[in-house]
C-alpha positions as CSV (number, residue, x, y, z in Angstrom):
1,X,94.2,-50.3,77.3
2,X,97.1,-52.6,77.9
3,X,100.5,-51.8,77.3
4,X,101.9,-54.8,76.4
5,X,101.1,-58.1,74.4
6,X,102.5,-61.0,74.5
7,X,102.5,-63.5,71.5
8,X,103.5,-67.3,71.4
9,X,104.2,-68.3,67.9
10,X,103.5,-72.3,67.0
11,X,99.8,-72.8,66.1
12,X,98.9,-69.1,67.5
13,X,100.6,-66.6,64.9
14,X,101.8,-69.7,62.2
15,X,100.2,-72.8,61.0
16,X,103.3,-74.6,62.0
17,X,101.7,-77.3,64.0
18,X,100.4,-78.8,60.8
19,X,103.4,-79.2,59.4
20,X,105.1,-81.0,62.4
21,X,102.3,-83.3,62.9
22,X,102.5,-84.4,59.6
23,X,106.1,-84.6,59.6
24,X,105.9,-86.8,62.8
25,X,103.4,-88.9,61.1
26,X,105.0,-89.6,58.1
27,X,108.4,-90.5,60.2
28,X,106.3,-92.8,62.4
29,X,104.9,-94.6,59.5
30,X,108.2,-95.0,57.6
31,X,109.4,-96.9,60.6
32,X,107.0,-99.3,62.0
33,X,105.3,-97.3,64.8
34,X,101.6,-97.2,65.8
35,X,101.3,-93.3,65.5
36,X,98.2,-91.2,65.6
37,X,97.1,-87.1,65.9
38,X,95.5,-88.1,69.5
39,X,99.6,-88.8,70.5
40,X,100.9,-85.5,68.5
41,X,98.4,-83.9,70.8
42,X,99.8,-84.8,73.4
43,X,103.0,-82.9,72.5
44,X,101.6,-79.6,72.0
45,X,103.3,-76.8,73.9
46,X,105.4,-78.7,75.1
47,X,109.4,-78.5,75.3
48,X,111.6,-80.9,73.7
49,X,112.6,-82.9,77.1
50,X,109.4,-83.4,77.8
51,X,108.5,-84.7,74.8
52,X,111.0,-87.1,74.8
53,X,109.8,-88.8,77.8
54,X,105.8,-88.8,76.6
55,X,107.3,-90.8,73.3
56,X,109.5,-92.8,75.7
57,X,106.9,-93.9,77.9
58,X,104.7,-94.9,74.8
59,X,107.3,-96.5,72.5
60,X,110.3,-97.6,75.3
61,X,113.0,-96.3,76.6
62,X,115.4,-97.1,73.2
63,X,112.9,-94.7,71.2
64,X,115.1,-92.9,68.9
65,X,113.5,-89.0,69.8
66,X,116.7,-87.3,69.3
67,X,117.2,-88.9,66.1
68,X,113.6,-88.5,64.8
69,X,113.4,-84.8,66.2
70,X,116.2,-83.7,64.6
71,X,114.8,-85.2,61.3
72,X,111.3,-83.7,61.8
73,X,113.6,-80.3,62.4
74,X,115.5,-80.6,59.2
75,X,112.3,-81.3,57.1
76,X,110.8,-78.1,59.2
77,X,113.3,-75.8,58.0
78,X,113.6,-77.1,54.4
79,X,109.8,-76.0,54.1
80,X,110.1,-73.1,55.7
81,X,113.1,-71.9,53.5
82,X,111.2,-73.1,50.3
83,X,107.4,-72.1,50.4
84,X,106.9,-70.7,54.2
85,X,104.6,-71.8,56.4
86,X,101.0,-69.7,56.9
87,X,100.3,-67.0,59.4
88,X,97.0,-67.6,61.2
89,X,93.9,-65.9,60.5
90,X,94.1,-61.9,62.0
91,X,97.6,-62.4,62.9
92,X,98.9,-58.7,60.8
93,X,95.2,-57.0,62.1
94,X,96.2,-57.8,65.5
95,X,99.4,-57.0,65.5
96,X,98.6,-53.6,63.2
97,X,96.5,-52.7,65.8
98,X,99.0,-53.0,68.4
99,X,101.3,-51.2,67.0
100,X,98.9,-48.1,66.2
101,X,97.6,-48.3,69.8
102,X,101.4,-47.7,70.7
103,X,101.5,-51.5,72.9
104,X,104.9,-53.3,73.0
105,X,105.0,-56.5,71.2
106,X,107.0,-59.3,72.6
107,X,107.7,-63.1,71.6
108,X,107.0,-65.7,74.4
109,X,107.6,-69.2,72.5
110,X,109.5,-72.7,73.3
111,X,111.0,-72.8,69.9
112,X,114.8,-72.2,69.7
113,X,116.4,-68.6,68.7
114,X,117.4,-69.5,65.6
115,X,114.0,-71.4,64.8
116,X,111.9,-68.6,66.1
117,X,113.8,-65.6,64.6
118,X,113.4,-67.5,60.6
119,X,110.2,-67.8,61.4
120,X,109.2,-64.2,61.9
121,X,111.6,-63.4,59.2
122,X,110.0,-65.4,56.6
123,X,106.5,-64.5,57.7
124,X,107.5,-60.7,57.9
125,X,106.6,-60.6,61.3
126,X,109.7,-59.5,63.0
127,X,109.4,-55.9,62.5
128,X,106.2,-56.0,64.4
129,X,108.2,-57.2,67.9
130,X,110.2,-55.3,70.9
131,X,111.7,-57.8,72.2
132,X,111.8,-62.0,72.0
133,X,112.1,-64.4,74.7
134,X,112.7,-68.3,73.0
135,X,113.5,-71.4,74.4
136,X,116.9,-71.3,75.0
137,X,116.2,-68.1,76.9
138,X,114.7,-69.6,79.7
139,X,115.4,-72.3,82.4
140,X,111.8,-73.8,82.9
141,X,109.4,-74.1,80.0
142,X,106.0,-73.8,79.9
143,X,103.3,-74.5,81.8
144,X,106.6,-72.4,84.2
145,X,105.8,-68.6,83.7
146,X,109.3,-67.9,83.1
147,X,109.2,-66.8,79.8
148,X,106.1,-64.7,79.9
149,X,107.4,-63.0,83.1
150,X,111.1,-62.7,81.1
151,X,109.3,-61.0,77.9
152,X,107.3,-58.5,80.6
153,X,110.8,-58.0,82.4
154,X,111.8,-57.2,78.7
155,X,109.5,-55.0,77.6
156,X,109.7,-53.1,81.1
157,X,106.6,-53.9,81.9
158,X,104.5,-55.0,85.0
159,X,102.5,-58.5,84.2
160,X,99.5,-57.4,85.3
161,X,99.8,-54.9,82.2
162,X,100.3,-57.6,79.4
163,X,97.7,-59.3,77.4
164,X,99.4,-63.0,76.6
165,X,98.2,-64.6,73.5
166,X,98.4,-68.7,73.2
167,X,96.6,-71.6,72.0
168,X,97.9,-74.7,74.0
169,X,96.4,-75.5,77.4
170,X,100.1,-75.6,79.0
171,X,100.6,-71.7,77.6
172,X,97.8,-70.8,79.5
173,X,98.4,-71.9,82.3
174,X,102.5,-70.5,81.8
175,X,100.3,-66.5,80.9
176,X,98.1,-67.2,84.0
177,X,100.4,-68.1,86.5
178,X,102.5,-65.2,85.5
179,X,99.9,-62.7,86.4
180,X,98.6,-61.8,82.9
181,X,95.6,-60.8,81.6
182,X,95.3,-64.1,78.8
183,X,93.9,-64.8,75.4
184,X,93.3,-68.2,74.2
185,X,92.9,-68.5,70.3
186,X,92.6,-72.7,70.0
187,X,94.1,-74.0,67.2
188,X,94.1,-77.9,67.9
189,X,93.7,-78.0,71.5
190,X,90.0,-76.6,73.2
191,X,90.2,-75.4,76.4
192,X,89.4,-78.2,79.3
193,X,87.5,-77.7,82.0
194,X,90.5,-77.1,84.4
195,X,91.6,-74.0,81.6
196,X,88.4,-72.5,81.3
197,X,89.0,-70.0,84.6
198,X,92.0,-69.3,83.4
199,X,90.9,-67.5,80.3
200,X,89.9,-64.3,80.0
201,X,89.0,-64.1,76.9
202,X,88.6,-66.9,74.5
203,X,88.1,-66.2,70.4
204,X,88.5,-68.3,67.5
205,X,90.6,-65.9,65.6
206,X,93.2,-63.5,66.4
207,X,91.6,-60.2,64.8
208,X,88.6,-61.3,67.3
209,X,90.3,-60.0,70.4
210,X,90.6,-56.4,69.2
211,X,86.8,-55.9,70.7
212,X,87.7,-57.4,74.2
213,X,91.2,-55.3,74.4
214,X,89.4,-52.1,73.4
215,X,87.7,-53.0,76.6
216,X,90.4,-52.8,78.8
């Protein structure tokens, strides 16, 4: 059995990717620009620099990012203050399990702190985690294993002892690189034929990988 598990958070334990991409969509529209979900996909798992250069390359260098990021942000929050965003299907069996089966639980995301911690808060998910590593904990972002390597460091644990849990293609490869065993639960992203290898275990919902870690 592992000792430790470690969770990203957007599109893997909450339904947040949704909301963004309709956000960004909506913004986009409002102002003139030819948006789509193929360009949002782009995005995904991705830190905030880089996505700034991916809408820059697309819509010029005098794209307002900051400006619609910050906007998207606000809107993001507003929800999330009002009516919450949804947990993903199995997210409180998997995590029930963990906890009964005595493995540390840590946070492994790009989203900021502040972001991260409402997040868990509102979804009542905090109480379930050992430790968080977010964003503006780490240096190099994803597909970097910095921050899965930082949340094993945390949980004073070896990589090779970790499960890591994500649904983007770049998180993957981030859990992979850093030695872990890895998880992929797609939400809007399928795994490519590059990814593939680099998944141990691949299920469509979270509750799914309780058979494969009793395996361990």
């Amino acid at each position: 059995m592992i000792k430790g598990a470690i969770l990203d958070m957007d599109g893997l334990m909450i339904d947040s990717e949704r909301v963004v991409y309709e956000t960004w969509q909506r913004m986009m529209d409002e102002n003139g620009y030819d948006y789509s979900f193929e360009v949002y996909l782009q995005t995904i798992g991705k830190r905030k620099n880089e996505v700034e250069k991916i809408y820059r390359n697309r819509y010029g260098s005098d794209f307002p990012y900051w400006d619609f990021a910050e906007q998207c942000h606000e809107s993001y929050l507003e929800l999330l203050r009002s009516s919450g965003i949804p947990t993903k299907p199995g997210l409180f069996q998997l995590l029930d399990f963990l906890k009964e089966n005595g493995v540390k639980i840590a946070l492994a995301t790009s989203t900021s702190r502040e972001t991260a911690t409402l997040n868990l808060q509102t979804t009542d998910t905090l109480r379930y985690f050992d430790a968080l590593v977010c964003g503006n904990d780490v240096t190099n972002g994803k597909p970097h294993p910095e921050v899965f390597l930082t949340a094993a460091k945390k949980l004073g644990l070896p990589p090779k002892d970790c499960a890591a849990y994500e649904d983007s293609l770049t998180g993957i490869r981030s859990a992979h690189d850093a030695g872990m065993i890895t998880v992929m639960v797609p939400d809007y992203l399928q795994p490519d034929e590059d990814t593939l290898p680099l998944i141990n275990h691949l299920c469509a919902t979270l509750d799914e990988s309780i058979p494969f870690l009793r395996t361990l």
